[in-house]
C-alpha positions as CSV (number, residue, x, y, z in Angstrom):
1,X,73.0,32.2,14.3
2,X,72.7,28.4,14.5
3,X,69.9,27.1,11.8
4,X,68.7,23.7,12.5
5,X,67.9,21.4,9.9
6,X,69.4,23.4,7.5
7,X,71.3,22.0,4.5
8,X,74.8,23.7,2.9
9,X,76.3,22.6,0.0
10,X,79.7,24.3,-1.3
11,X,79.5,24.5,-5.2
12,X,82.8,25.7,-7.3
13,X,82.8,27.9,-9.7
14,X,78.8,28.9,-8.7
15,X,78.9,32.3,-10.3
16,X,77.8,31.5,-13.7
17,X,76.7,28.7,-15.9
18,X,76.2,25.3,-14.3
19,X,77.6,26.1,-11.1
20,X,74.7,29.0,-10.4
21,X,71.5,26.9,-11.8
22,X,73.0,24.4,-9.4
23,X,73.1,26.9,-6.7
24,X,69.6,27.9,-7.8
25,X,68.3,24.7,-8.2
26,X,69.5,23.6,-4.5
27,X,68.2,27.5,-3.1
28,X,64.2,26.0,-4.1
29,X,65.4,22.4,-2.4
30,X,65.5,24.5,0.4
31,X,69.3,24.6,0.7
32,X,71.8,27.2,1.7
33,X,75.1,27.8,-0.3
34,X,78.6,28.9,-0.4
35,X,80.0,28.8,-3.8
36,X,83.4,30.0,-5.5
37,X,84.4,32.1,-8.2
38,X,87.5,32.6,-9.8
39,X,88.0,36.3,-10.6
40,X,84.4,38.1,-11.7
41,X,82.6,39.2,-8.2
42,X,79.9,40.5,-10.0
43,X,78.9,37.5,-11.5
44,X,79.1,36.0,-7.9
45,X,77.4,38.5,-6.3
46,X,74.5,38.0,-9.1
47,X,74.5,34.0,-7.7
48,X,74.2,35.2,-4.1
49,X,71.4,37.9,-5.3
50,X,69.9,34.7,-6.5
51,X,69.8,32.3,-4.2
52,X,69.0,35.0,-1.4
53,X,65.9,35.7,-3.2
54,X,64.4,32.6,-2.8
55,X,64.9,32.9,0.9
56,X,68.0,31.2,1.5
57,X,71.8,32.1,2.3
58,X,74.7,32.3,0.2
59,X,78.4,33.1,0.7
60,X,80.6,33.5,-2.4
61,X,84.4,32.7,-1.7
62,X,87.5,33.5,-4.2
63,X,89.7,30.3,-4.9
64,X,91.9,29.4,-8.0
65,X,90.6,26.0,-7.8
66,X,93.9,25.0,-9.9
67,X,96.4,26.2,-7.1
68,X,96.4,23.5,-4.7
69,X,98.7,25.8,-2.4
70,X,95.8,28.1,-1.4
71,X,93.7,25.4,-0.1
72,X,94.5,25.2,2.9
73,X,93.6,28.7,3.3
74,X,90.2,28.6,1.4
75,X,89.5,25.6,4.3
76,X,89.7,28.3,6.6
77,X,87.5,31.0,5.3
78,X,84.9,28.7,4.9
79,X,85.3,27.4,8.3
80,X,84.7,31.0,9.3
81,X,81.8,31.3,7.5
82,X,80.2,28.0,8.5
83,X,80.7,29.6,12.3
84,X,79.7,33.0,11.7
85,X,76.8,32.7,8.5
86,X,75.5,29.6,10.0
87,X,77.1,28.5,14.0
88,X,77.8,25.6,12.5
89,X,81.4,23.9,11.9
90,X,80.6,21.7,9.3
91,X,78.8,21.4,5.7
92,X,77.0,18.5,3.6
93,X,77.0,18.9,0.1
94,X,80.6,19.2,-2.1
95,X,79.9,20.0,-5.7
96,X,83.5,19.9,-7.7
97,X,82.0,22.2,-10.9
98,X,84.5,24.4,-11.6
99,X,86.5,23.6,-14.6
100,X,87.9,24.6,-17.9
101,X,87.7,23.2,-21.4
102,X,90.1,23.8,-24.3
103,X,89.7,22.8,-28.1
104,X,93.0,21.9,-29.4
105,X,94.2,18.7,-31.7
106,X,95.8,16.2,-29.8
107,X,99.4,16.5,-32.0
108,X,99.1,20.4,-31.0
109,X,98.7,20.3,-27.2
110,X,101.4,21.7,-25.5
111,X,102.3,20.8,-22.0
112,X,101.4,23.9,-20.7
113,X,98.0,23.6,-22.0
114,X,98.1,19.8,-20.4
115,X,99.2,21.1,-16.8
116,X,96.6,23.8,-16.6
117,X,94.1,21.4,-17.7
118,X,94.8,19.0,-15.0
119,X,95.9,21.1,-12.3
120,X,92.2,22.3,-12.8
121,X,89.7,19.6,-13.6
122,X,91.7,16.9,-12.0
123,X,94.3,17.7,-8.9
124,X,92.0,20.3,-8.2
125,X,89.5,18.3,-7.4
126,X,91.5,15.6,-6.0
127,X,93.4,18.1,-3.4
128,X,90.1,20.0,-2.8
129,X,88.2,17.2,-1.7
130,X,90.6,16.1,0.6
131,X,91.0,19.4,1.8
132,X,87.5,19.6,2.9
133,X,86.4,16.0,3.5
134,X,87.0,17.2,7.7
135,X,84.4,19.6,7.6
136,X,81.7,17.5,5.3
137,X,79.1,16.0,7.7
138,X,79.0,12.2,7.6
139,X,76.3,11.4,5.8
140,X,77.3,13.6,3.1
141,X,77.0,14.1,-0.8
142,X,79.8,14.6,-3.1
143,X,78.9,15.0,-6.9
144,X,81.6,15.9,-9.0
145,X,81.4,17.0,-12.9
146,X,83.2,14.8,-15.7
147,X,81.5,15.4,-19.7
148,X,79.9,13.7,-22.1
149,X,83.5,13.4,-23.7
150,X,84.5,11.1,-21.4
151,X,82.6,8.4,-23.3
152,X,82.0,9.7,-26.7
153,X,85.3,11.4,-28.7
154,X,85.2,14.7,-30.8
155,X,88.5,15.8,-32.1
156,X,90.7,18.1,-30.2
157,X,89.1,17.3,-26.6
158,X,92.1,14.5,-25.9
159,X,93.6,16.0,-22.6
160,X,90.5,17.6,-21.6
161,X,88.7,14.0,-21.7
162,X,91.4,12.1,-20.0
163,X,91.3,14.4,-17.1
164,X,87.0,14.2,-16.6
165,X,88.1,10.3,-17.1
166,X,90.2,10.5,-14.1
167,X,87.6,11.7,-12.3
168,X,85.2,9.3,-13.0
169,X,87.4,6.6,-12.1
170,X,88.5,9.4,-8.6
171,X,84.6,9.2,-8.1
172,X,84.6,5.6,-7.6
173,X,87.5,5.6,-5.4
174,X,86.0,8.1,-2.9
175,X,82.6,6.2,-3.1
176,X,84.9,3.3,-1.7
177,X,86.8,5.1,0.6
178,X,84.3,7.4,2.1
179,X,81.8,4.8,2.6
180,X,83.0,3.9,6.3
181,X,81.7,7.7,7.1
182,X,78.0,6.9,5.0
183,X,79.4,10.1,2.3
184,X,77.8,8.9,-1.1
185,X,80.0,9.8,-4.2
186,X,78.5,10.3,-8.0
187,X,80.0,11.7,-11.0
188,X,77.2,13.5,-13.2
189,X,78.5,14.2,-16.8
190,X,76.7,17.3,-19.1
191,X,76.5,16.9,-22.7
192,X,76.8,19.6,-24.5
193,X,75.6,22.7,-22.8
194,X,74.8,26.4,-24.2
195,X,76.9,28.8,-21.9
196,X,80.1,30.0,-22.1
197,X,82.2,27.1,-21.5
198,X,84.7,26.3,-23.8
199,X,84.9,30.4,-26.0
200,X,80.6,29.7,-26.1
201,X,80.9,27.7,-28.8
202,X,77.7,25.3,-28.2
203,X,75.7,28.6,-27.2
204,X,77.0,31.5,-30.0
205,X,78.5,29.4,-32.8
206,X,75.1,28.5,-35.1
207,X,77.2,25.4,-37.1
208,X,78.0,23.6,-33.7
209,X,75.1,24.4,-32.1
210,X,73.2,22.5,-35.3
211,X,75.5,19.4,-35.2
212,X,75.4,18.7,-31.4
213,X,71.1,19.1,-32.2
214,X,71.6,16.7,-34.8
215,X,73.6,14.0,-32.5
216,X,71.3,14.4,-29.5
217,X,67.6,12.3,-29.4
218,X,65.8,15.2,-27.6
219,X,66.7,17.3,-30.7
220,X,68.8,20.1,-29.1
221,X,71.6,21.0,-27.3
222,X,71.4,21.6,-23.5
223,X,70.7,24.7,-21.1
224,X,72.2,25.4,-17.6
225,X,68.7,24.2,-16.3
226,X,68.7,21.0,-17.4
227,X,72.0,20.4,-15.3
228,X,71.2,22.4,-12.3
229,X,67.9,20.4,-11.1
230,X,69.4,17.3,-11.7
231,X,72.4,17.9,-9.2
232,X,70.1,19.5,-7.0
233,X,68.1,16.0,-6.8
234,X,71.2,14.0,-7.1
235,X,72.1,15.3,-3.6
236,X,68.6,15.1,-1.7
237,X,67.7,12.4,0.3
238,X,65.4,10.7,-1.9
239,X,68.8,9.8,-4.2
240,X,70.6,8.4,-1.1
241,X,71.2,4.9,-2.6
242,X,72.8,5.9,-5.8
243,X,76.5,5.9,-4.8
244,X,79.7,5.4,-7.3
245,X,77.8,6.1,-10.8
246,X,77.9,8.5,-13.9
247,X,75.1,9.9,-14.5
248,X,75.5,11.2,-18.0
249,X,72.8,14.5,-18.6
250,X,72.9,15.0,-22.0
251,X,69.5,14.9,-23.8
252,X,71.0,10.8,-25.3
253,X,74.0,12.4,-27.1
254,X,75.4,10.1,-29.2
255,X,72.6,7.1,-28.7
């Protein structure tokens, strides 16, 4: 079925937290989704139980978005998809959300700790954007996700920082390179958000939830819904001009 006009964005790690009140948030804009999720379907079949309630479509696809070698094979299923979901070859909208954050002092991070924090929230999304970039539309949208700890430091977040810090810099050099085919680039970067990101510590843990209230001007820490919306306008057409930014979301943490 070919559906004209219609918008699809690909969104990693959609089953939960940021990545499904993106999916959400894009659903009411109107726009269709595939999303990944690392190993719980039910949680990605909740995101597709979502999004197809507000009338659009949604595919949810396995990937390890830290094993570069399966790529190639991920490009492929969602080429199948595109042709059989949609009768369409291509998509619009690449979303780089899925990540991982660990909490350990920097004299105590091992290098196994450093390699599965890059191979995730850096090469992944180095390797999967180049992956896809030949079945993104021209004209395109690519937001990927750094932190608020890219700009302010908290102990023990040295490796995971560095790697969003890479790809804020990454975003700027996509913005560059992708310009020739009119794809706009923009890193967005939560603050501190309650879900379970990082053991749930902002969300369950009533001492850090108190201290990231007390470093934030809006008074609180913040909810999957104050991320999802703002990707979702990020990527519409009315945001067309912002290209090579961070957009930091995170209530003036730090201000």
């Amino acid at each position: 079925m070919t559906t004209n006009g219609t918008k699809i964005a690909l969104i990693t790690g959609a089953s939960r937290g940021l990545g499904r009140s993106m999916a959400i948030a894009l659903a009411r804009k109107g726009v269709d989704v595939i999303g990944t999720y690392h190993s719980n379907k039910d949680e990605a079949d909740a995101t597709v139980a979502s999004v197809t309630a507000l009338g659009r479509r949604a595919v949810m696809l396995r990937l390890d978005t830290g094993d570069v070698s399966g790529f190639t094979a991920f490009a492929e299923e969602v080429r199948q998809a595109l042709q059989v979901v949609w009768g369409r070859h291509s998509f619009d909208f690449l979303v780089n959300n899925a990540g991982i954050g660990i909490n350990t002092p920097f004299t105590e991070t091992t290098e196994a700790v450093f390699d599965r924090l890059m191979n995730i929230n850096l090469k992944g999304v180095f390797f999967l954007t180049q992956t896809m970039l030949p079945l993104m539309e021209d004209g395109g949208r690519i937001v990927n996700l750094s932190s608020g700890l890219a700009r302010f430091s908290l102990p023990g977040y040295a490796a995971y920082a560095a790697m969003k810090g890479g790809v804020e810099v990454l975003t700027r050099y996509l913005a560059k390179e992708l310009g020739p085919r009119g794809i706009a680039v923009n890193t967005v970067a939560p603050g501190a958000i309650e879900t379970d990101f990082g053991g749930g510590a902002v969300r369950d843990n009533q001492q850090v939830n108190a201290f990231i209230a007390g470093v934030t001007a809006l008074g609180r820490p913040g909810q999957p819904e104050d991320i999802g919306p703002a990707v979702a306008s990020l990527l519409m057409e009315d945001n067309r001009w912002i290209n090579a930014q961070r957009i930091e979301i995170s209530g003036g943490m730090f201000v």
